[in-house]
N, C-alpha and C positions, 0 to 999 in steps of 0.2 A: 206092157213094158215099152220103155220109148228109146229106140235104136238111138244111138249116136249121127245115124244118118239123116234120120227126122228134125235132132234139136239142130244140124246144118241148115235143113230147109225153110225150116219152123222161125229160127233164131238168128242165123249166121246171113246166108245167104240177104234176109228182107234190109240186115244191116247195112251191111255191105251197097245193095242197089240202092238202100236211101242218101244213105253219105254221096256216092257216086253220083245216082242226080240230082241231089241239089249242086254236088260242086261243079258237073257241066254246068246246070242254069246259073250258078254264081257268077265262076270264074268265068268260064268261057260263052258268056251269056246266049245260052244257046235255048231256042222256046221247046218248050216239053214236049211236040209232036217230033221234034229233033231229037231229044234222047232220048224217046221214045225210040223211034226208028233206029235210032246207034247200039242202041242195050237190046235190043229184040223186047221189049214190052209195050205194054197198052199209054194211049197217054195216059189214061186215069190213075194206072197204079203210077206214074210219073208223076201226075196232080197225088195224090197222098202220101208220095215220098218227100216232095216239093213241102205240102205243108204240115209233116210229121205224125201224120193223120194214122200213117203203115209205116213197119218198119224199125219203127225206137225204140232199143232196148237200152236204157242204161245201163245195165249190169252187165251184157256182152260187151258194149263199147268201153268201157273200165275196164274190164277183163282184158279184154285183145286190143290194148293201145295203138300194135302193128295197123290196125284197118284203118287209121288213118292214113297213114307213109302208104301204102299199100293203094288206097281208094285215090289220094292225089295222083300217085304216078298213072294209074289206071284210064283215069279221068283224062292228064294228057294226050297219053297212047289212044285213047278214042277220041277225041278230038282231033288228033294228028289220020284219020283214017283207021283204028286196027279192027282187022275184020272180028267179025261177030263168034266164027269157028274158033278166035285166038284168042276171044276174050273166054269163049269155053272153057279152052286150054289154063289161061291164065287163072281163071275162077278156080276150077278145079285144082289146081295146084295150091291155090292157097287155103285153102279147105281143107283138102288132106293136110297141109303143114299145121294147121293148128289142132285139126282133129290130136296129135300125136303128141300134141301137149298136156303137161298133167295139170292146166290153168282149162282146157277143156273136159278131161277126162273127171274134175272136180263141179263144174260146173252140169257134167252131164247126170252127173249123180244128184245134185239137189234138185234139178229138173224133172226128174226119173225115177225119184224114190226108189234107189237102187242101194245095196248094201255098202256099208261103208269100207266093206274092204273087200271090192269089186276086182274082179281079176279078168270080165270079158274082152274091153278094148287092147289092155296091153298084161300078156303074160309076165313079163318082165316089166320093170318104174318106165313110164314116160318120160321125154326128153322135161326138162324144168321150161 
């Protein structure tokens, strides 16, 4: 059975780091041993984010439009200096926010071969 915390690491998360470094090495033309070092990973997985190699899921990125507005501002803030503890913080925060949506709680079910009228993530409807 695939926890909802798995399709985060699995799905969510690889998104999220790929948007975010190519849009360092775009925008803020920064070389990948740099966001490497800013994101706390390897250059390599930066080299497979960089050429979509890791990471691309069309169907979460349609799903969660938010991870754009989300990965630009993020992108700034690390560029701008923000420590690695706060990008934690920050990541985690937006995880649980979408975790708690029924745009994930839908998504985690056809992932999951889970019953279609799952009641483990939220006893009561998820936020829309």
């Amino acid at each position: 059975m695939l926890q909802p915390q798995e399709v985060v690491v699995a799905k969510l998360l690889p998104a999220i780091r790929a948007k975010l470094a190519q849009g360092l090495i775009r925008k803020y033309q920064m070389k990948q041993v740099d966001v490497a070092r800013a994101m706390g990973i390897t250059q390599a997985a930066v080299s497979h984010y960089n050429t979509k190699t890791r990471g691309v899921d069309q169907d979460i990125l349609r799903r969660f439009p938010e991870i754009d507005t989300f990965v630009h501002e993020l992108a700034e803030q690390i560029h701008d200096g923000l420590s690695k503890s706060r990008q934690i913080a920050v990541l985690n925060e937006f995880c649980f926010n979408v975790m708690q949506t029924a745009r994930f709680c839908e998504y985690h079910k056809k992932l999951g071969d889970i019953d279609p009228v799952c009641a483990a993530c939220f006893p009561a409807p998820p936020r829309p």
